[in-house]
C-alpha positions, 0 to 999 in steps of 0.5 A, a space after each residue: 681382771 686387772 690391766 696389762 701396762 699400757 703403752 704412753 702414746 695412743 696408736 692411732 692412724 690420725 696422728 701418724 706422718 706419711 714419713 713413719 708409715 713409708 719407714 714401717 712399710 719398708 721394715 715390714 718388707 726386711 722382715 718378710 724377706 728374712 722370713 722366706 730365707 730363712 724359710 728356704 734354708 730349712 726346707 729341703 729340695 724334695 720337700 719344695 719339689 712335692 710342694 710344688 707338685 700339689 699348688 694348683 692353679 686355684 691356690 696361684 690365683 690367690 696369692 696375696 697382692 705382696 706376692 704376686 708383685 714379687 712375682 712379677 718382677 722375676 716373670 720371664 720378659 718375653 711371651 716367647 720365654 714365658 711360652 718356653 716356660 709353659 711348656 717346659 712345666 707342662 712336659 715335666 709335669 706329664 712325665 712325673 704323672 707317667 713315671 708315678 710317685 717312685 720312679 726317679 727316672 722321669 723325675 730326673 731325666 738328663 740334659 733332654 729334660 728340660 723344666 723346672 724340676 730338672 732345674 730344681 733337682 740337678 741345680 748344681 750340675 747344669 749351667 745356669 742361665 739367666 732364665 733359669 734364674 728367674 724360673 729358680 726365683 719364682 719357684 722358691 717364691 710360689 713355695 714360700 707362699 705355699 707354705 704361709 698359706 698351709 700355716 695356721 692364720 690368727 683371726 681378729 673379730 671386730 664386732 661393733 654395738 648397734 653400728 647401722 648399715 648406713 652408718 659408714 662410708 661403706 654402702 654411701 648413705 652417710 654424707 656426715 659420718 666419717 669412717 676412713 679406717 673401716 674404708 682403709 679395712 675394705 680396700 684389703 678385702 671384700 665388702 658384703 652388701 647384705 649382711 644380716 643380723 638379728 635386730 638386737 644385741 645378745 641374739 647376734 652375740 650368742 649366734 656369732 659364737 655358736 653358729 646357730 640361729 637365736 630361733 634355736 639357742 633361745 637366747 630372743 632378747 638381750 636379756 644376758 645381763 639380767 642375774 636370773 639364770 634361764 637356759 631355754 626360751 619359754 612361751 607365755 600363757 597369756 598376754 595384756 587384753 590388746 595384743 592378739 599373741 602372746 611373747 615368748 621370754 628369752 633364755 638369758 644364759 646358753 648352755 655351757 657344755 655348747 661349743 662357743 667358738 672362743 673355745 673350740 679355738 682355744 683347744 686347737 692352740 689359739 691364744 684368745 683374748 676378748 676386749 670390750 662389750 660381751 653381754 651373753 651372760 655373768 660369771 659363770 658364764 663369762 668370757 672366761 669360761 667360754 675359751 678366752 683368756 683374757 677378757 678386759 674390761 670384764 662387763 656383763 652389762 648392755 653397754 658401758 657402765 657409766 658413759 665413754 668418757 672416764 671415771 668408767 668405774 668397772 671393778 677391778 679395772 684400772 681408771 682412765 684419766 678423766 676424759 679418757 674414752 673407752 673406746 681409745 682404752 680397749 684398743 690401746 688393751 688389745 694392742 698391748 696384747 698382741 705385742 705381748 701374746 705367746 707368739 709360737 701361737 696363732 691368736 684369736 682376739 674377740 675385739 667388741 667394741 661398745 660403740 655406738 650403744 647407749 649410753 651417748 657420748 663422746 668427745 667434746 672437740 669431736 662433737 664440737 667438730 660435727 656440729 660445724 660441719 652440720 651447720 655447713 650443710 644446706 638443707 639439714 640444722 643451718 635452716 631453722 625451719 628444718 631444726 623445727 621438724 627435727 625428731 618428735 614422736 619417733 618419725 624419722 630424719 635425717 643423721 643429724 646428731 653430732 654426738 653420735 657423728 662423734 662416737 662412730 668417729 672414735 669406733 673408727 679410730 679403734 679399728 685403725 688402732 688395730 690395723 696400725 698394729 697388725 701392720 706394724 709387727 707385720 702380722 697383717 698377711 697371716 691375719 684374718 680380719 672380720 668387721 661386722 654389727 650387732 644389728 642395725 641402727 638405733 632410731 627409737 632413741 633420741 637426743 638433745 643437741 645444740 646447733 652451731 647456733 646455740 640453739 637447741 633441737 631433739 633428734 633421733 640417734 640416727 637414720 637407717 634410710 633407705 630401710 625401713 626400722 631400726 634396731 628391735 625390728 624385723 625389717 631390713 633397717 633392724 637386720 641389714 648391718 654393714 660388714 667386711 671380711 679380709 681373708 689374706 690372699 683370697 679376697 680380693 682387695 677392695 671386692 664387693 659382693 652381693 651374697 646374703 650372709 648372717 651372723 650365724 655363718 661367721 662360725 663355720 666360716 672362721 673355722 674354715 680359714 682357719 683349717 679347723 674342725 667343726 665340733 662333733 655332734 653340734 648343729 650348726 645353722 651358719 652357712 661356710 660363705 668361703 665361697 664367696 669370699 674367693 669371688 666365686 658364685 654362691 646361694 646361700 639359701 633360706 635364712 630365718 630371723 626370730 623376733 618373738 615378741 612385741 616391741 616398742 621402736 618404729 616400725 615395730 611388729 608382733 611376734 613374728 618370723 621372716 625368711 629370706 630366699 632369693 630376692 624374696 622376704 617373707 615375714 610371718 606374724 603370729 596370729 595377727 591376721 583374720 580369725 587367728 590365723 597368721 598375718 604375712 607381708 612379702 617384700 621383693 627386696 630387688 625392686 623395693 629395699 625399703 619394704 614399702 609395697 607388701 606383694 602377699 595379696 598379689 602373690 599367694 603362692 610365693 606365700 605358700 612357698 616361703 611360709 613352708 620353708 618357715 614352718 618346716 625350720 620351726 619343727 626341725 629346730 623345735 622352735 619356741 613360738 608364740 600363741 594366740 592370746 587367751 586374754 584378748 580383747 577385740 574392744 581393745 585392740 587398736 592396729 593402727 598403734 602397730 609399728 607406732 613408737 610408744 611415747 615417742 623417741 626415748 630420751 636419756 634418762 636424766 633428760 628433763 629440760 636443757 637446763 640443768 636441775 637445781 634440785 630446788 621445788 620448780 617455780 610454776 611457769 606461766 607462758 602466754 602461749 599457755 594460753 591461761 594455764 600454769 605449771 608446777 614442778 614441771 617444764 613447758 615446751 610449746 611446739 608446734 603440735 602441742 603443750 609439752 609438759 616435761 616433770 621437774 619435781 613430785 606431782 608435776 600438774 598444769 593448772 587454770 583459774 579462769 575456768 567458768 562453769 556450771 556443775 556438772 562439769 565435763 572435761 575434754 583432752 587430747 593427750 599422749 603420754 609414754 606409758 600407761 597410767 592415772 592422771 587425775 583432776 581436781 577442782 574448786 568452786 567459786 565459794 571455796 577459797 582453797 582445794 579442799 583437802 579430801 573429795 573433789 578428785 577424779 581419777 581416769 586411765 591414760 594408756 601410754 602410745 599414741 594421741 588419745 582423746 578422752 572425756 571425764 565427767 566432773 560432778 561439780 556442785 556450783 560453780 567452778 573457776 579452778 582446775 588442776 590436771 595431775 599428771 600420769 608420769 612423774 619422769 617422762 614429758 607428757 603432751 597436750 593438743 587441747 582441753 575442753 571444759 564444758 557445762 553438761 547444762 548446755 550452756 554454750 557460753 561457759 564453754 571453754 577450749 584451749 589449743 596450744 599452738 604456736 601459731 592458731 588458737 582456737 579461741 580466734 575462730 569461736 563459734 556463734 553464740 547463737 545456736 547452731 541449727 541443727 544439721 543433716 546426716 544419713 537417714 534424717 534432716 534433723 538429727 543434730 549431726 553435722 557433716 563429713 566433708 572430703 574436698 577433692 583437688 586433682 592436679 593439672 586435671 583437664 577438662 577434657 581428661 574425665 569420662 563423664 566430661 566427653 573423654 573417650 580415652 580415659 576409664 573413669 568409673 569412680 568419677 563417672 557414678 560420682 556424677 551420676 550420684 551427685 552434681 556435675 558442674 558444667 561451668 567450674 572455674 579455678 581462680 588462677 591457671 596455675 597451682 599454687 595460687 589457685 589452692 590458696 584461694 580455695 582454702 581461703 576463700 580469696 582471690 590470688 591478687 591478695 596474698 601478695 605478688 608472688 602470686 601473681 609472678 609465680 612465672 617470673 620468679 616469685 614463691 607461693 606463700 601464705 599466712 595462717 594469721 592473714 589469711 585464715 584458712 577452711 582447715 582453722 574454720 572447721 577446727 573451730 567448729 569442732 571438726 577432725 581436720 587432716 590434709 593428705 597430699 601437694 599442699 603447695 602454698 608455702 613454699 618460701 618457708 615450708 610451713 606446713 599443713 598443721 599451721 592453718 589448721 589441720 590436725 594431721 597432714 602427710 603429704 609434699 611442698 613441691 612437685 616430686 618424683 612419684 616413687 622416689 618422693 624426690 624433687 626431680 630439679 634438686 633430689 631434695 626429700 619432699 615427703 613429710 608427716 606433720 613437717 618431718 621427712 617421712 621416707 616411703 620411697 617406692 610407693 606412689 604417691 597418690 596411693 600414700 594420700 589415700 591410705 592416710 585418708 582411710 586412716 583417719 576416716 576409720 579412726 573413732 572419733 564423735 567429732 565429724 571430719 574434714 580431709 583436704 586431700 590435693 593428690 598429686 596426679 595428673 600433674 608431670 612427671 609424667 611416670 607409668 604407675 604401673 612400673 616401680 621406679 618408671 624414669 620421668 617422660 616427656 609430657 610434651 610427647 603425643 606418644 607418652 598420653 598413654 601414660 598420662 591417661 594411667 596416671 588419671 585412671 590410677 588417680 580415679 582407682 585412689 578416690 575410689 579407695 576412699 570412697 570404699 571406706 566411706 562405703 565400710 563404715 557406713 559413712 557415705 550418706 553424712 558425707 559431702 564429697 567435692 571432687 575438682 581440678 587446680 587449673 586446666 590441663 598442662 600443654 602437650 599430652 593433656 586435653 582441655 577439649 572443647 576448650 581453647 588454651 590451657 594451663 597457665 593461659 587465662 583461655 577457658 582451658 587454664 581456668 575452666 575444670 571438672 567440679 563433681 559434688 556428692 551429698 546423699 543426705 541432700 538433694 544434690 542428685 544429678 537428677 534434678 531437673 533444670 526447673 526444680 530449684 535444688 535445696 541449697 539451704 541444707 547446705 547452709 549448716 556447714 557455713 553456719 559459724 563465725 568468722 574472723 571480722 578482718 576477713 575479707 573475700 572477693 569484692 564482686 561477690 554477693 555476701 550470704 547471711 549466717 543467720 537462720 533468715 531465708 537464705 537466697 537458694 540459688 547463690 548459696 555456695 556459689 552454685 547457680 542453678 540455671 535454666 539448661 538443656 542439660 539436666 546435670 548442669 550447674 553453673 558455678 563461678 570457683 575461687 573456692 568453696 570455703 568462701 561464703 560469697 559467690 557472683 550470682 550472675 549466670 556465665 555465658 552458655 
């Protein structure tokens, strides 16, 4: 289809002046003022008189805003008058209601007969006063707005690609999209808050046209496009031997005796015209031949062809200059159309824009004008530390990309294009206008972006924040889009409203403001929402989404179905749950938009109640669903790789490195931070995570020749790649001067997704000194926590390691070269098995706040058998009265006064801070001494720089800085974000936040590993806000008032709940026995509602209430028993494997502590990790002095009693 003729200037709000827009107003109102006498002039007395008789009071009501304000100016003056009037219409219409339709008598009844019929049918023979004037004028007015009314209305649908519901000013989620002309639509009609669509293109497109649901029509997936032909939706038989269901394949074309919309229009006599993306399918099932008559650029694909910018190169198009954007062409078409469409026809333009799909572009000075305003913006890319988190393996962050700023610029720019049109030949009033999206934003896309600075940053296309997901997802932040819909002289100007509408419910909806029959014998799922568009109250009803396959973005979920019914969301996932049976998560969308709390344990019957509304739309509308999977392999299913993004963000397909390819072979890159490997036909990125290998040639391999050790050989890494497939390795020997031709290879299986860790025996004959790792993907990047190459002669000298960190090395903390001795475990004192460590650290816990320490008004039972299994320590000190320098030295071993003054000056103004390379931390000495190392919870002790939890070696850390909002993770002072994953802003806003730190907790203690595991798990409670947990959302007391200690106390019972949990996992995997388990305080409790009972003072003060705290200990594989007595010496010494590792020579702890050997010599019983055992009354106390428990030196001298 060739081009029509383009206009030279670009139509476009922006470049408009107030003076051409007032001098269009004012030509529109001649117009409009021609139009009604030329309306009056033809339409006889009689004909006006029965319009009349038919407006009712509803029809009044909705005049357009234009109308009414010629209205008003010809309304009687007076109440008395305009009472008159009243009157006057009220008798003469009763008097034609008695007489009926033939008797002129009433109609005309004489000089008595007063009223505007009378006045209507003997204007000529009456004397006209002035209110008869105006009473003539209103008349004329109400009857050429009764007949525009009647008059059949164009329709201009514009349907944006990909567009999320946070995506535009609309909803005021978005502080950097700009979107004034999709603002300047709603000011015209009404705004609907939630508007659902399917997560993904085609479906919505096919629903859109026809009016039925995708679970009906088929089309599941956006698969139009591809050239087989497939008209119906087909399970599949089996699936891979990981997923418990199986997908169902999409139809890719519809049916083309269906009614699409385009054509049942076209054959009630719309001209039609579609421009831009269509995607449901090629010849012959183009645009074309579905009803339309014009279809510009003629695209069957997903997206543009080449990019936004010209060259486009469509067939039969004509070029754009270069750099001419397609979005600006499109409705620069459309616009041209309208001037030259057969206007003795209404009009249907189909206007589907290409924005914001992939490909990502834009206009150079557009981008160039984001990327400034986002270095304006505090806390987003002006901060270096914040351009350090940005956008790795998929978590989620803020909108921070200018290029799609860039682009949702000029999708904006469309829409204003066309309003200027519509407005400039005046055709607005008779025009309905509908703005909806395709489904919600694209969060599983990525981009490499240059700040102001010049510096480079990867991030996510976009953020659907406060939903969850994105686009491909069943959850709200896939389905919830942003629409409006402008229906002239209904919808009232700039109208909210809350009704849930679906792309299905545009069909029935269209052609009803339009006046036009729904097609014969065609079911149609969409719901007529005109309704709500008159303002007035209205239920939609059960509304169903389909997404029958396993996806691949964040927040993914399998094969599932949802309904939403009411405030409620239920979403079904097929054969997922125990048994084969269905998996459900039920979701108060009212209280929890972002699908954090799932309600289905706690609610069974509205369960029940929803899954039949499911299960009844499945028979009626035959609906293809998916199986259970014949194939599946327990042994290979891993649910924690549920809702994970394979490989992290998808990156364009060119992206390699910022440096543009040369095409020339890649010399090898040889880093210091690389840590002795080299690299070849590959780019290195070290991050803070990890050694990112991004492929620049064939056979891109990481290589060291450094490499000392005895046959057989055993290779360790920790790596994750984007999808499945084979690396290989290959080594030399000391006597080999080169990698021999053939042998000395072996292949292993990498499986694409998350972290894997994974061990490859090598049978080395000799010595080896060179090793080369092939990588799996030659075009994607590949990452590299660590690898580990050891002798199987148990030679721990040749033993090799290397991390790739920015900040810690491994290699820093080696182990001992002596022998380790051999540690405990469940069942046995001498099995070679180290063990599990949880350290526990309560915020602001009072002495006096826990059951088994006197308190009679908190329920503690967890701690309590924690006690009565353990040790409970009487006499626990923190080394500081306040939060932040007391953690430090616990995870340190040092007093505060050596991290500096703003320590010790935390009340006056300092901020916390540590550094990983002076103050080594417990977390880098058990990474060291080959431990899982992970913090969930306040890590608080860099506050200055935000560096995270991962920096002082803890492999995983979900948790806050500061001290926020329970719910909204939200620092109270600032509103600032402070939850993160691994230092990335992590939105799971409406869950408590000590319940987010134990689940993160069991994770990763059910997770597989050989390695033992250390969790530093610092909740958040009891520290203040002092909010209810049991109340969502519950508003911040004052601590400080004695009736809001019922609040405080829920919040140490929820907290003693949460340890608990973690405790059920040990429990679960058989865990409890190699476990020690340390449970303490910060610091004393808060002033106020807090007690410190028998104490004196409390936190921040130096009184034994600031500094004295609950410290409970569990080991059941050691005699740490509560039921010791006070004379029997406890076995301290089986504590002593856990310290047995080397340190750094430059640490240094507390002078006045007596120093513990590492050697395998008697060690001194009763100071050995700080524990005294004394001489006691009470058989469970222990005194115990507590700057920390990484600390191997503790004062030996016993504390006042």
């Amino acid at each position: 289809m060739h081009s029509t003729s383009q206009p030279d200037r670009r139509v476009s709000v922006a470049g408009r002046s107030r003076g051409t827009r007032n001098s269009r107003l004012a030509r529109r109102h001649v117009h409009q003022a021609a139009a009604r006498q030329s309306i009056l002039a033809t339409r006889p007395r009689d004909f006006i008189l029965r319009r009349r008789q038919h407006f009712d009071s509803h029809s009044a009501m909705a005049l357009h805003p234009l109308r009414r304000r010629q209205q008003r100016t010809v309304r009687p003056s007076s109440r008395s008058q305009r009472m008159d009037q009243s009157g006057e219409q009220a008798r003469a219409q009763k008097d034609q209601e008695e007489a009926g339709p033939n008797d002129p008598s009433k109609s005309t009844s004489g000089a008595e007969s007063s009223g505007l019929v009378r006045q209507v049918s003997k204007v000529t023979d009456v004397t006209i006063t002035m209110k008869h004037i105006f009473t003539l004028l209103s008349l004329l007015l109400i009857s050429a707005t009764v007949a525009a009314a009647a008059s059949p209305k164009n329709v201009v649908l514009i349907l944006a690609d990909d567009l999320g519901w946070a995506d535009t000013t609309l909803y005021g989620k978005t502080s950097l999209y700009e979107t004034p002309n999709i603002q300047r639509l709603a000011a015209r009609g009404m705004t609907f808050s939630s508007a659902y669509a399917s997560p993904i293109c085609s479906p919505t497109r096919a629903s859109i046209m026809m009016g039925q649901n995708p679970a009906r029509h088929g089309m599941t997936a956006p698969a139009a496009h591809l050239e087989v032909e497939r008209f119906e939706a087909v399970a599949s038989e089996n699936g891979p031997p990981h997923q418990k269901s199986t997908n169902v394949k999409s139809a890719t074309r519809l049916d083309p005796d269906l009614p699409f919309l385009g054509k049942v229009l076209k054959d009630a006599g719309y001209s039609t015209a579609h421009f831009g993306k269509w995607h449901l399918g090629r010849e012959p099932h183009s645009p074309l031949e579905r009803g339309f008559d014009v279809d510009l650029p003629h695209w069957h694909g997903p997206g543009p062809k080449s990019g936004y910018l010209a060259p486009w190169a469509y067939p039969n198009f004509r070029e754009g200059k270069p750099g001419e954007h397609i979005e600006d062409r499109m409705a620069q078409e459309a616009v041209a159309w309208l001037k030259k469409r057969d206007r003795s026809k209404p009009f249907f333009m189909n206007y589907w824009q290409f924005s914001v799909h992939a490909p990502f572009g834009a206009k150079p000075e557009l981008i160039e004008r984001y990327r400034k305003k986002l270095a304006r913006r505090p806390g987003t890319l002006a901060r270096p530390d914040v351009k350090s988190r940005v956008g790795r393996a998929g978590v989620p962050v803020l909108q921070q990309s200018p290029t799609y700023a860039a682009m949702v610029h000029s999708l904006d720019d469309a829409v204003g294009s066309l309003l200027d049109a519509l407005d400039e030949e005046g055709s607005a009033d008779e025009t309905v206008i509908v703005f909806y999206s395709d489904n919600g934003g694209n969060i599983h896309c990525g981009l490499e972006e240059t700040a102001a600075s010049g510096e480079k940053y990867i991030t996510p296309i976009t953020s659907n924040h406060p939903l969850r997901g994105g686009k491909g997802g069943i959850h709200e932040g896939g389905v919830r889009v942003p629409a409006v819909v402008v229906w002239p002289g209904v919808t009232k100007p700039g109208s909210r409203s809350d009704v849930r509408i679906q792309a299905t419910d545009l069909y029935p909806t269209i052609l009803h403001m339009l006046n036009v029959d729904r097609p014969k014998d065609h079911v149609i799922d969409g719901v007529d929402f005109a309704k709500a568009l008159r303002g007035e109250d209205m239920d939609r009803g059960p509304m169903f989404t389909h997404v029958p396959g396993h996806g691949n973005t964040p927040q993914w979920l399998p094969p599932s179905t949802s309904v939403h019914h009411g405030d409620w969301k239920l979403i079904r996932t097929y054969h997922y749950g125990e048994d084969g049976n269905h998996e459900y998560r039920l979701y108060n969308l009212r209280e929890d938009i972002g699908e954090n709390k799932n309600l289905a344990a706690s609610q069974p019957e509205k369960v029940k109640q929803l899954d039949k509304l499911i299960e009844d739309y499945i028979v009626e509308a035959k609906v293809v669903v998916s199986r259970p999977n014949p194939k599946f392999n327990l042994a290979k299913f891993d649910p924690s790789k549920i809702g994970v993004q394979a490989g992290g963000l998808k990156m364009p397909p060119g992206f390699k490195s910022s440096k543009p390819s040369t095409g020339k072979p890649t010399k090898p890159v040889n880093k210091k931070s690389m840590l002795g490997w080299i690299a070849k036909n590959a780019e290195i990125t070290i991050t803070d995570d990890s050694l990112q290998i991004s492929p620049a040639g064939r056979q891109p391999f990481i290589a060291n020749a450094r490499v000392r050790a005895n046959g057989p050989v055993e290779v360790k890494l920790r790596i994750r790649t984007q999808k499945d497939g084979t690396c290989r390795l290959q080594w030399r020997t000391e006597d080999q001067d080169s990698f021999p031709e053939t042998g000395q290879r072996k292949s292993f299986e990498v499986a694409g997704g998350d972290w894997q860790e994974l061990t490859v025996p090598l049978d080395v004959k000799g010595r080896v000194v060179h090793v080369r790792l092939f990588l799996s993907d030659s075009r994607r990047p590949t990452e590299i926590d660590w690898i580990e190459v050891t002798s199987k002669d148990g030679n721990k000298k040749t033993r090799k390691r290397w991390d790739f960190k920015q900040t810690v090395k491994i290699s820093d903390f080696q182990p001992p070269r002596k022998p380790m001795p051999k540690t405990v475990s469940a069942g046995s004192h001498d099995d070679g098995l180290r063990p599990n460590v949880i350290l526990i650290l309560a915020d602001d816990l009072g002495y006096g706040d826990v059951g088994c320490y006197g308190a009679a008004d908190v329920k503690m039972p967890v701690m309590d058998q924690l006690a009565k299994e353990g040790v409970r320590c009487t006499d626990g000190y923190a080394a500081f009265p306040a939060c932040s320098p007391s953690p430090a030295a616990l995870l340190t071993g040092r007093y505060p006064a050596r991290f500096g003054p703003t320590y010790e000056d935390c009340f006056g103004g300092g901020a916390p801070e540590l550094d990983p390379a002076e103050h080594p931390t417990i977390g880098q000495m058990m990474k060291g001494a080959g431990y899982r190392t992970a913090c969930f919870g306040k890590w608080n002790v860099s506050n200055l720089n935000r560096r995270r939890a991962n920096d002082f070696g803890f492999d995983r850390w979900v948790g806050l800085h500061l001290n926020h909002d329970f719910f909204t993770h939200k620092v109270v002072r600032t509103s600032e974000l402070d939850m993160y994953e691994n230092g990335k802003p992590l939105n799971l806003e409406g869950v408590w936040s000590d319940t987010i730190f134990a689940g993160e907790a069991i994770r990763f203690i059910r997770a597989k590993s050989e390695q033992p595991f250390f969790i530093y798990l610092p909740f958040q409670a009891p520290h203040d806000p002092i909010q209810d947990p049991d109340i969502p959302f519950d508003k911040p007391r004052d601590k400080k008032k004695p009736e809001n200690r019922a609040t405080l106390i829920k919040m140490i019972e929820r907290l003693d709940l949460e340890i608990g949990r973690v405790m059920q996992a040990l429990d679960d995997q058989k865990l409890a026995k190699k476990t020690f388990v340390i449970v303490t305080s910060d610091n004393g409790g808060a002033k106020g509602i807090a007690r410190n009972l028998p104490l004196s003072g409390a936190k921040p003060s130096l009184l034994e209430g600031g500094i004295r705290v609950p410290l409970i200990l569990r080991w059941p594989a050691c005699c740490l028993q509560a039921k010791n007595s006070p004379r029997r010496s406890p076995r301290w010494t089986s504590l002593r494997p856990l310290l047995q590792r080397a340190r750094p020579s430059h640490l240094k702890t507390n002078p006045l502590m007596a120093s513990i050997s590492f050697q395998h010599s008697p060690v001194n019983q009763n100071a050995i990790c700080g524990l005294v055992h004394t001489e006691s009354r009470d058989p469970n106390a222990v005194r115990h002095v507590w700057p920390n428990l990484m600390s191997t030196q503790f004062e030996s001298r016993p504390f006042c009693k």
